[in-house]
ZADO-1210 file (C-alpha; in nm, 4 decimals, padded with zeros to 6 digits):
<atoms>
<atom x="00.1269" y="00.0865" z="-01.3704" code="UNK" pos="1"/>
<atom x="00.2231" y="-00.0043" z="-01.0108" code="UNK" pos="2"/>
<atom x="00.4221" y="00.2751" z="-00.8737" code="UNK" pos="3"/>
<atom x="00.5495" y="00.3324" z="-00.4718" code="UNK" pos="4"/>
<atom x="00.6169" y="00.7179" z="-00.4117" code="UNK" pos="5"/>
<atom x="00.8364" y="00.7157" z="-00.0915" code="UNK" pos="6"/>
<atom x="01.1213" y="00.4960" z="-00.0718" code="UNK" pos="7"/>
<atom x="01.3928" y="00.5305" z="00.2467" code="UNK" pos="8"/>
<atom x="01.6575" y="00.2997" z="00.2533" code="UNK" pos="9"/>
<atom x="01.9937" y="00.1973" z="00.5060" code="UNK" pos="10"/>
<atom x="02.2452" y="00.0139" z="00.3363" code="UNK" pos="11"/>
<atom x="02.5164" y="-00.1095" z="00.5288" code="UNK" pos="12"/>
<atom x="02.4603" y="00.1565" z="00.8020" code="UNK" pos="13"/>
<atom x="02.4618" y="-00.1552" z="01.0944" code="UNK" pos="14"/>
<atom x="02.6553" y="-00.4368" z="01.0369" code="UNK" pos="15"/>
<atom x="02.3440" y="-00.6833" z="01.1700" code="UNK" pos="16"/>
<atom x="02.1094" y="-00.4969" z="00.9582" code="UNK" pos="17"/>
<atom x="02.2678" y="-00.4337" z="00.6438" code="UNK" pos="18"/>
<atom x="01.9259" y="-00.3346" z="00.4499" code="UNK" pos="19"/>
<atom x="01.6608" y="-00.1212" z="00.6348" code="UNK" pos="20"/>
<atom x="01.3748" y="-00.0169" z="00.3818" code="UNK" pos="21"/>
<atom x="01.0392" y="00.2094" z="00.4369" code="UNK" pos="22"/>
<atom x="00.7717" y="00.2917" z="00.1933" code="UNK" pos="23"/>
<atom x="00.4877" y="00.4535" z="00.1169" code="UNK" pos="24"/>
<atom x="00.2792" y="00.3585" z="-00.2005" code="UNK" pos="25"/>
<atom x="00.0224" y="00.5679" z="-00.3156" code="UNK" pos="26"/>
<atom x="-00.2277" y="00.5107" z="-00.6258" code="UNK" pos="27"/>
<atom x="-00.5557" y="00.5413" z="-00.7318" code="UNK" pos="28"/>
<atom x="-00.7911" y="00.3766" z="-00.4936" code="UNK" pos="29"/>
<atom x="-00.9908" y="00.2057" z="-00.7424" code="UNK" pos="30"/>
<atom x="-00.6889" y="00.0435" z="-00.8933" code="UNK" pos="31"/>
<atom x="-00.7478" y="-00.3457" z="-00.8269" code="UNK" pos="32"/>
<atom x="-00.4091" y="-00.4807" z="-00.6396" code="UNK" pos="33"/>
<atom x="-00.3505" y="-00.7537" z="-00.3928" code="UNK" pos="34"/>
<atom x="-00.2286" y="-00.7861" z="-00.0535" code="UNK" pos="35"/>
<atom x="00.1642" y="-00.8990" z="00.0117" code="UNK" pos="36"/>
<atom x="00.1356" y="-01.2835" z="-00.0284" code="UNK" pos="37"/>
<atom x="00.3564" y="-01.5744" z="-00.1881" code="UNK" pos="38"/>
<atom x="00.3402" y="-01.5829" z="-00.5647" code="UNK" pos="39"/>
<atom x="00.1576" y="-01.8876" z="-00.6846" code="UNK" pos="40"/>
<atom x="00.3949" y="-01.9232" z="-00.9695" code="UNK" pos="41"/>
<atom x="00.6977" y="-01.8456" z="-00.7516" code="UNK" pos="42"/>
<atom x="00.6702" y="-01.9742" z="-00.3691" code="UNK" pos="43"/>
<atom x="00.9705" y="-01.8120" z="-00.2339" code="UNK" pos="44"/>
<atom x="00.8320" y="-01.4677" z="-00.3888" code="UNK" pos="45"/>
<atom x="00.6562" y="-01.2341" z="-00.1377" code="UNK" pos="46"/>
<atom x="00.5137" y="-00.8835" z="-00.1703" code="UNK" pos="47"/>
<atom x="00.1923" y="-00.6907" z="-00.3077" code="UNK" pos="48"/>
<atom x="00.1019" y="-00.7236" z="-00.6680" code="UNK" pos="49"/>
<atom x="-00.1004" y="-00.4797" z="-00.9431" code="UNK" pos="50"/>
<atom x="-00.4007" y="-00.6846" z="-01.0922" code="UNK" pos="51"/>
<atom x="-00.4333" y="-00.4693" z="-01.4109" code="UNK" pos="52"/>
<atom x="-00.0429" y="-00.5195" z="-01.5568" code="UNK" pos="53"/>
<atom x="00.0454" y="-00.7948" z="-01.3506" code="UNK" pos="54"/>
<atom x="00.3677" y="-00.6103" z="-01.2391" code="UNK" pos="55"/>
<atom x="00.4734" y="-00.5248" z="-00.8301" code="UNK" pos="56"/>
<atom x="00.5954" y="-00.1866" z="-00.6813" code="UNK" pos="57"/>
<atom x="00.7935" y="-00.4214" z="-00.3970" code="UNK" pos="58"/>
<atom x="00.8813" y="-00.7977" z="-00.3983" code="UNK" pos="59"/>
<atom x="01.1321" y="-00.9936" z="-00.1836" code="UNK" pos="60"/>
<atom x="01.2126" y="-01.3336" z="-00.1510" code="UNK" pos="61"/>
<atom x="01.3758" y="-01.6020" z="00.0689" code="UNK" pos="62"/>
<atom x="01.6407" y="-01.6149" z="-00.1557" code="UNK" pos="63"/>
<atom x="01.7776" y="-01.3336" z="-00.0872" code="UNK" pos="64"/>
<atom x="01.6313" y="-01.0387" z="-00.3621" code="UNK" pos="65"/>
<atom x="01.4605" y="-00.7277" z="-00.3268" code="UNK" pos="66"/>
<atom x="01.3065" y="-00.4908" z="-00.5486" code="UNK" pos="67"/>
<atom x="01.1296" y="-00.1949" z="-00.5145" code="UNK" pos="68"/>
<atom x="01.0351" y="00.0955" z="-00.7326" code="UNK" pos="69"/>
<atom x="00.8901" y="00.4433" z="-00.7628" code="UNK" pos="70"/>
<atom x="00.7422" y="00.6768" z="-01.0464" code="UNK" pos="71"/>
<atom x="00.8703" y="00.9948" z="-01.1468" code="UNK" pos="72"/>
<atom x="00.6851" y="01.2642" z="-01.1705" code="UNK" pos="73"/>
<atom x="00.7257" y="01.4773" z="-01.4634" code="UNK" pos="74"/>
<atom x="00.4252" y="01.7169" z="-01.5793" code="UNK" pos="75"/>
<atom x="00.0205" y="01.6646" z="-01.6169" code="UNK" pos="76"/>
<atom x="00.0341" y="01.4627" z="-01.9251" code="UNK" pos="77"/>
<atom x="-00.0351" y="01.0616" z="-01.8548" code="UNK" pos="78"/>
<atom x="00.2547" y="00.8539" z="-01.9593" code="UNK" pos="79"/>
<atom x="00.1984" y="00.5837" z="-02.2652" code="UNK" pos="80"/>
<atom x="00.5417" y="00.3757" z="-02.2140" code="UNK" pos="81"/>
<atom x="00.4359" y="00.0432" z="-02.3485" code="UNK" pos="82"/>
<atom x="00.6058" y="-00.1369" z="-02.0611" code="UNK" pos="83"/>
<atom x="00.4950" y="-00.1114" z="-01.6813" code="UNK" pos="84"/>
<atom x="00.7516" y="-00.0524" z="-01.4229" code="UNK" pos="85"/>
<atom x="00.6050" y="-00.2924" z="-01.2149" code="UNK" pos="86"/>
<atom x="00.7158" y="-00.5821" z="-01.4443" code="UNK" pos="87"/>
<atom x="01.1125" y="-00.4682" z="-01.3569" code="UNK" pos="88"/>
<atom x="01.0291" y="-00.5131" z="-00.9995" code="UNK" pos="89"/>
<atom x="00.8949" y="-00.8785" z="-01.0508" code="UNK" pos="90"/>
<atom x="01.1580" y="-00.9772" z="-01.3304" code="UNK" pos="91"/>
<atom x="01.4403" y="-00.8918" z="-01.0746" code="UNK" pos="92"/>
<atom x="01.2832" y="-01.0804" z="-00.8217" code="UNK" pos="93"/>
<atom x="01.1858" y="-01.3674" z="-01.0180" code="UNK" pos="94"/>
<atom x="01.5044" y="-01.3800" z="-01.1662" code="UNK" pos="95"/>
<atom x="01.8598" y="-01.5026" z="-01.0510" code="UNK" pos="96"/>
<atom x="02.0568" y="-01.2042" z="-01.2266" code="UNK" pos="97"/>
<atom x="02.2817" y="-01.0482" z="-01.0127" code="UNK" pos="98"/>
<atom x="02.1639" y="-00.6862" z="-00.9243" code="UNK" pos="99"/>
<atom x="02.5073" y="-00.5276" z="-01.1082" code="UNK" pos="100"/>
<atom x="02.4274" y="-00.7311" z="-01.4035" code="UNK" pos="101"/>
<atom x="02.0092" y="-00.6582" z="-01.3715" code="UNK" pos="102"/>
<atom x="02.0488" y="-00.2728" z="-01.3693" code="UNK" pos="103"/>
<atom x="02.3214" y="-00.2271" z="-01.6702" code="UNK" pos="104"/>
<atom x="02.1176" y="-00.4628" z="-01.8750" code="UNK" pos="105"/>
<atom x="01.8279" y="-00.1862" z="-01.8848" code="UNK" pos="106"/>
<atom x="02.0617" y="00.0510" z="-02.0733" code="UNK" pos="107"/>
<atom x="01.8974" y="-00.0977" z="-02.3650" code="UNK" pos="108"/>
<atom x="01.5063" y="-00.1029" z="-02.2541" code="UNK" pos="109"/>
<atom x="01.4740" y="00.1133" z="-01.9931" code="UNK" pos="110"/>
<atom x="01.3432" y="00.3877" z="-02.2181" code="UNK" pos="111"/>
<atom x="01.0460" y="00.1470" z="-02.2785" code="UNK" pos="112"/>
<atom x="00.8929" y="00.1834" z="-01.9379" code="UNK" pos="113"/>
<atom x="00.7414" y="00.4561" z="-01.7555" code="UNK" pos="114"/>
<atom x="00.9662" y="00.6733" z="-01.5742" code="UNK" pos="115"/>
<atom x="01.0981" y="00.4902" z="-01.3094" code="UNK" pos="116"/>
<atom x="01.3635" y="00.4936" z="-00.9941" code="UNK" pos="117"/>
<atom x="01.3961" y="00.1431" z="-00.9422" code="UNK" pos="118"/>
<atom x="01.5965" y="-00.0275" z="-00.6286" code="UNK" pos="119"/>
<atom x="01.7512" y="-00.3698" z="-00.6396" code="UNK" pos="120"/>
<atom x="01.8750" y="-00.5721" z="-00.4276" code="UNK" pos="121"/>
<atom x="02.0517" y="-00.9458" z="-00.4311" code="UNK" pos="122"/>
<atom x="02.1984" y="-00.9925" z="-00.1239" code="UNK" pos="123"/>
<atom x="02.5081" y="-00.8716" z="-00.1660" code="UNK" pos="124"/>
<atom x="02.5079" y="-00.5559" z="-00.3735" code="UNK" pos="125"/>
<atom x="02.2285" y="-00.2550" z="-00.3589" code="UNK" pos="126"/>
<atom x="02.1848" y="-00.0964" z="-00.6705" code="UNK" pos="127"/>
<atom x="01.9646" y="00.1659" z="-00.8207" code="UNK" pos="128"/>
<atom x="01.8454" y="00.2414" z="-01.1475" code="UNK" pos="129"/>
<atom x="01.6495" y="00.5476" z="-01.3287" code="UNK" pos="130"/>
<atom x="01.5070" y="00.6200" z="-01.6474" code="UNK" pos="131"/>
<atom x="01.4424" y="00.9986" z="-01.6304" code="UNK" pos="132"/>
<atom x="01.5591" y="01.2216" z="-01.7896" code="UNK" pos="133"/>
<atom x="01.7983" y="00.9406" z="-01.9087" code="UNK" pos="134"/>
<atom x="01.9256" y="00.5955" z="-01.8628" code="UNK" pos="135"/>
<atom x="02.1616" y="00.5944" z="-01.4902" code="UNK" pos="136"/>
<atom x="02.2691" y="00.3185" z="-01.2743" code="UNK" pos="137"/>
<atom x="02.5392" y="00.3000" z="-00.9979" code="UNK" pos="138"/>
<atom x="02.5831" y="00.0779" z="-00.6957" code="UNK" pos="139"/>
<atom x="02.4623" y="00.2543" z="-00.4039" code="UNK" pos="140"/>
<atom x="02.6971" y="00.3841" z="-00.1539" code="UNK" pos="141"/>
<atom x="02.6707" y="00.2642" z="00.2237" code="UNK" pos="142"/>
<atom x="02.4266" y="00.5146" z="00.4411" code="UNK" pos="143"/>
<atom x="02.0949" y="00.6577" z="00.4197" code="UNK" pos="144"/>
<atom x="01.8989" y="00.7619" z="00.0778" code="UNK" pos="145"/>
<atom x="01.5965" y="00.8270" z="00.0233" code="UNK" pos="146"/>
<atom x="01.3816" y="00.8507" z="-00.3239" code="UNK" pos="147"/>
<atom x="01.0241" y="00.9666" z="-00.3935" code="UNK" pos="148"/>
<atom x="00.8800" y="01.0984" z="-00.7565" code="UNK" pos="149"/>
<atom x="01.1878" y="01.2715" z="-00.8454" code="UNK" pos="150"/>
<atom x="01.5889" y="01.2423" z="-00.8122" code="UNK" pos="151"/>
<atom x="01.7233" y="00.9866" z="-00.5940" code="UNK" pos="152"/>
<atom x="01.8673" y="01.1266" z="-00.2768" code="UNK" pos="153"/>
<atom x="01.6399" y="01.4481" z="-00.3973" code="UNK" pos="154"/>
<atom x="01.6128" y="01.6560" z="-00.0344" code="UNK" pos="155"/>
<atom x="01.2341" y="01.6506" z="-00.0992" code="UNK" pos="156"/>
<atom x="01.0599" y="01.6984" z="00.2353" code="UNK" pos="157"/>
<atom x="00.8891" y="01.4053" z="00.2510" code="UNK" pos="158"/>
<atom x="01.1899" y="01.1703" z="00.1565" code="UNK" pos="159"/>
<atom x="01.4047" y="01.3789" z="00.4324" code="UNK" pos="160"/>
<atom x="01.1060" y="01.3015" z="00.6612" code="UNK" pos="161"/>
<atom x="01.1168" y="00.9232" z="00.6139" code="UNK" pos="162"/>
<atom x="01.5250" y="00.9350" z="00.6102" code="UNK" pos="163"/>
<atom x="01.4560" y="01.0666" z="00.9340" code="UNK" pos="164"/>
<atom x="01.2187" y="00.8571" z="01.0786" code="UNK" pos="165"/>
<atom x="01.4487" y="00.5635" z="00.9247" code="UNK" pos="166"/>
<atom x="01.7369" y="00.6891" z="01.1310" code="UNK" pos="167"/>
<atom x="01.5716" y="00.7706" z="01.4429" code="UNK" pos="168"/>
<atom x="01.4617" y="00.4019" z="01.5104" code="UNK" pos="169"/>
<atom x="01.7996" y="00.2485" z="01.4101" code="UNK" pos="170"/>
<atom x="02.0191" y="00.4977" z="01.6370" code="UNK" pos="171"/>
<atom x="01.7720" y="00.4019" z="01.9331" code="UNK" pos="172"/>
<atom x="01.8594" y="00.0226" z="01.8599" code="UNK" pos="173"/>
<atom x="02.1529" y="-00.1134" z="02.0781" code="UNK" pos="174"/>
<atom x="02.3722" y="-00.3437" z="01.9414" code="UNK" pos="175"/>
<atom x="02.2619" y="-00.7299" z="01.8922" code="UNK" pos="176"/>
<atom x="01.8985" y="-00.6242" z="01.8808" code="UNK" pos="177"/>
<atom x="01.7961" y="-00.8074" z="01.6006" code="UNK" pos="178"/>
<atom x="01.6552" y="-01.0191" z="01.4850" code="UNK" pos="179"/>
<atom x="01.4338" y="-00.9452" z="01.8207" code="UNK" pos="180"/>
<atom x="01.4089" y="-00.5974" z="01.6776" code="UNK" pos="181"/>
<atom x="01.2568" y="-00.6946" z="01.3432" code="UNK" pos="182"/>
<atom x="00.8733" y="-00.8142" z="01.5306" code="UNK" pos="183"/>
<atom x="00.5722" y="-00.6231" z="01.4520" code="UNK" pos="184"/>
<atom x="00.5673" y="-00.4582" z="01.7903" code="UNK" pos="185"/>
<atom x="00.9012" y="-00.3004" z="01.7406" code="UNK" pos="186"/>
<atom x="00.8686" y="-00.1976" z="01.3854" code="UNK" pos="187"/>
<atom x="00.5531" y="00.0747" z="01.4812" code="UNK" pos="188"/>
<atom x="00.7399" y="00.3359" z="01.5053" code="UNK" pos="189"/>
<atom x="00.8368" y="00.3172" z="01.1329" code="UNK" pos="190"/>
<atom x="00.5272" y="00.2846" z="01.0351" code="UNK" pos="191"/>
<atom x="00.3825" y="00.6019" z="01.2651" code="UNK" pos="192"/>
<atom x="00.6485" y="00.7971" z="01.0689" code="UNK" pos="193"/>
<atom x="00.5304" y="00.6752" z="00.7258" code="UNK" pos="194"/>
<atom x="00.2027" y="00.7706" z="00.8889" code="UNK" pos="195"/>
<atom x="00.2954" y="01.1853" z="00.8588" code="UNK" pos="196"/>
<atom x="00.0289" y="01.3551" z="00.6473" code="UNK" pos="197"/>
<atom x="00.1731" y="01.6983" z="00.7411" code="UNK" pos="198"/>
<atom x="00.1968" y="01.9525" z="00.3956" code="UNK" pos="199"/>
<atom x="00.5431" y="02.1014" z="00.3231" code="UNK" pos="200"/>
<atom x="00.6140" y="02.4414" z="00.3285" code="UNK" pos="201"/>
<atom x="00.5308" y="02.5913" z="-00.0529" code="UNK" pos="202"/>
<atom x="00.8972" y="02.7114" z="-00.0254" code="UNK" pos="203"/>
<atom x="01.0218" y="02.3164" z="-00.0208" code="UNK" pos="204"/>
<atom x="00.7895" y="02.2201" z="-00.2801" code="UNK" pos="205"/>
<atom x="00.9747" y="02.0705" z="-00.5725" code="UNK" pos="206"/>
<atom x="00.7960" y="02.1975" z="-00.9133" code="UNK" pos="207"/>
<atom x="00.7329" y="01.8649" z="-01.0920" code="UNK" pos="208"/>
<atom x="00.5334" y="02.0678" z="-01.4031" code="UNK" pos="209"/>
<atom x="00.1617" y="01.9653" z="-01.2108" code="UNK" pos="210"/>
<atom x="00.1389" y="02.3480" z="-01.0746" code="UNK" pos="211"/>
<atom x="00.1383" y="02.4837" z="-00.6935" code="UNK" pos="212"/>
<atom x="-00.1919" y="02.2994" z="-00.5811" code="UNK" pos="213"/>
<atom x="-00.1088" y="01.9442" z="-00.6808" code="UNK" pos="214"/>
<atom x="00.2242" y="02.0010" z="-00.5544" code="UNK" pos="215"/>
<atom x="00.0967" y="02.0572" z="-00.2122" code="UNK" pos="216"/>
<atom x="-00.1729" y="01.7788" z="-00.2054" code="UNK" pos="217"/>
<atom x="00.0965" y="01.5371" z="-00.2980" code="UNK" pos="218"/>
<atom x="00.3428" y="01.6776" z="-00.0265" code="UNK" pos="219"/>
<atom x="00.2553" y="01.4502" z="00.3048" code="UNK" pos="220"/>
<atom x="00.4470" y="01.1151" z="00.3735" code="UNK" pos="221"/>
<atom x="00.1133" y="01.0106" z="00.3917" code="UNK" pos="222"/>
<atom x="-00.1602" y="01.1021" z="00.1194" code="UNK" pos="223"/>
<atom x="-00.5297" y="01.1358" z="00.2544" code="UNK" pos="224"/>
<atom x="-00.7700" y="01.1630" z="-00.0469" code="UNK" pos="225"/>
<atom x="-01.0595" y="00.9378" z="-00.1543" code="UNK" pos="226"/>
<atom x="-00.9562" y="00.8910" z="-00.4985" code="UNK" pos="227"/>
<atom x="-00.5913" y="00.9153" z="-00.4780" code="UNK" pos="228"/>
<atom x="-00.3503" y="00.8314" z="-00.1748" code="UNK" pos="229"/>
<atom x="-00.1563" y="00.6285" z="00.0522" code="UNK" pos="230"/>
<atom x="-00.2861" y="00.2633" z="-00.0223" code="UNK" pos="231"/>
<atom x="-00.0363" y="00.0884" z="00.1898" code="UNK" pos="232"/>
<atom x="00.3163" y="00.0888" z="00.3770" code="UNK" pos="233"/>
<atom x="00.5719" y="-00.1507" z="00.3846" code="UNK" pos="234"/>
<atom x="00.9089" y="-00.2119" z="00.6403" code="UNK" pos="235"/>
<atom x="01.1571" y="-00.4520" z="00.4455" code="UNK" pos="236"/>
<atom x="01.4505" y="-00.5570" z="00.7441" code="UNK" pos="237"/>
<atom x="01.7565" y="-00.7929" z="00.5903" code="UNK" pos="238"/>
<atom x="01.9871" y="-00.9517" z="00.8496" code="UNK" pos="239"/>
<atom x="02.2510" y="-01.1389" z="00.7496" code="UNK" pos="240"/>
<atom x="02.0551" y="-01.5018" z="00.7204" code="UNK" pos="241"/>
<atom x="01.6362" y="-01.3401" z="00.7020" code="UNK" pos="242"/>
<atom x="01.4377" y="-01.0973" z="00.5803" code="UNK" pos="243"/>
<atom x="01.1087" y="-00.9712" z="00.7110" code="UNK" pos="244"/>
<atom x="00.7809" y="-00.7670" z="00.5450" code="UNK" pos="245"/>
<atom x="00.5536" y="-00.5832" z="00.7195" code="UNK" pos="246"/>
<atom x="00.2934" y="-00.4319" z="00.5093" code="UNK" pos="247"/>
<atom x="-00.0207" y="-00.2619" z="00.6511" code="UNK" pos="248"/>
<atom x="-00.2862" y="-00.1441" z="00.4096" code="UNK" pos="249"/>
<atom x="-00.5671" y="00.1252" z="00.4258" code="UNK" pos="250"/>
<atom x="-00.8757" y="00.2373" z="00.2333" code="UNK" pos="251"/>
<atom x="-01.0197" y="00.5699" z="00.0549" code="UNK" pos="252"/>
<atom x="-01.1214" y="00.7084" z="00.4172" code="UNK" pos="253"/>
<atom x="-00.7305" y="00.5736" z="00.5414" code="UNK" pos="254"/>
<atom x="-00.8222" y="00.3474" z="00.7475" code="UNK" pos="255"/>
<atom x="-00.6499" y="00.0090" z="00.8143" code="UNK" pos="256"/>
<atom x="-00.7786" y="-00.2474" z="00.6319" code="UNK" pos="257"/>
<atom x="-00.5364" y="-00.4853" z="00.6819" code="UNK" pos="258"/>
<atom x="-00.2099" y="-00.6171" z="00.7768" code="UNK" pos="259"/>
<atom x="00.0439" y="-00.8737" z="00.6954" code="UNK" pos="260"/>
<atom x="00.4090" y="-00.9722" z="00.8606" code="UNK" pos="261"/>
<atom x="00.5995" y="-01.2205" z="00.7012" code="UNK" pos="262"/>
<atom x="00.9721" y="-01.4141" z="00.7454" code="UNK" pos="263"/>
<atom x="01.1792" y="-01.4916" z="00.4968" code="UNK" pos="264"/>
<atom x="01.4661" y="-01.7066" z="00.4763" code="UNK" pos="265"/>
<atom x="01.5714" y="-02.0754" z="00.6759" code="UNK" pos="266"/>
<atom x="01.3570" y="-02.2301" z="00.8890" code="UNK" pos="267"/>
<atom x="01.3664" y="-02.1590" z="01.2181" code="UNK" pos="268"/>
<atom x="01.5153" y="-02.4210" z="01.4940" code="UNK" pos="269"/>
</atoms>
């Protein structure tokens, strides 16, 4: 199932960037995915995709939509939901329901996927949506949230990490910096935060039901392992007319493999 595991997010904290978005998506390294690109089916539909369900952990489009979503962790045991997560992420996307409308709909399925914190976005309205322990869904409120593998706005230490490094590059920002402020060049410093692989303290360990060990491994912003880790990051930056994805992904040894930057929306004079 395609799963992201560190999601940072600024809604409506500058009024000429109203969505700011960082992630980190970690999975097995011998899952099959592929790199952001358009959807053949879909041309104005941009982001990574999982080979083996078909599903996305983060689309966007020109017109406007976002989606983005992470697992939760809960215990050892693998999850047998017949649904992927990843499929909510590319039905949003896909799809021309309004996010309000997307994320109350789920009251009645959402116990058919795996456990998931899902973000959605439509141009006008954030909202998120979670499965676990039960159904919730509420607009989200302007500022800065974060979500990894547990509660959103959980003070886990990597999502206050990535808050951070979220904040830190939009306070240095003057005002009428973008879109000049959404180029690859300018966006490293998000990505050298996403880029932490430091372990938390054991005392700031949340206890997930995986035991003390795991807990730590999984810790860092960043995941270094050769079977399971960081596979990729991804900047999503909305101003009022364009949006732009930067993804930059990495192998079993973490080293960068690739890169894409991409701008969405009207053409440009």
């Amino acid at each position: 199932m395609a799963r992201m595991c560190l999601i940072a997010v600024a809604w409506n904290f500058r009024a000429d960037l109203p969505l700011a978005l960082i992630a980190n998506r970690d999975e097995f390294h011998d899952r099959p995915s592929a790199a952001a690109d358009f959807a053949a089916d879909a041309p104005t539909v941009y982001g990574g995709r999982d080979l083996v369900q078909g599903g996305s952990w983060l689309l966007a489009s020109s017109r406007r939509r976002m989606a983005a979503v992470t697992n939760v962790r809960f215990g050892a045991e693998p999850e047998t939901a017949a649904r992927s997560r990843g499929w909510l992420v590319r039905d949003f996307v896909h799809g021309e329901m309004p996010a309000m409308e997307f994320a109350r709909e789920l009251a009645a399925t959402a116990h058919t996927y795996g456990r998931f914190n899902l973000l959605v976005w439509d141009g006008a309205a954030l909202w998120y949506v979670g499965n676990h322990p039960q159904y919730a869904a509420a607009a989200v409120a302007p500022g800065l949230h974060a979500m990894s593998n547990g509660a959103f706005d959980a003070p886990w230490p990597k999502a206050t990490l990535a808050t951070r490094t979220l904040r830190e590059w939009l306070d240095g920002i003057g005002p009428g910096a973008f879109p000049s402020h959404c180029d690859p060049a300018r966006v490293e410093p998000l990505f050298a935060g996403l880029r932490d692989t430091r372990t938390a303290p054991d005392a700031a360990l949340p206890d997930t039901g995986v035991g003390l060990p795991l807990e730590r491994r999984l810790s860092p912003a960043f995941i270094e392992d050769a079977r399971y880790g960081t596979r990729c990051s991804t900047v999503v930056l909305a101003d009022r007319t364009c949006l732009w994805v930067h993804e930059r992904r990495f192998d079993s040894a973490a080293r960068v493999i690739g890169t894409s930057h991409q701008r969405l929306g009207p053409a440009e004079p």
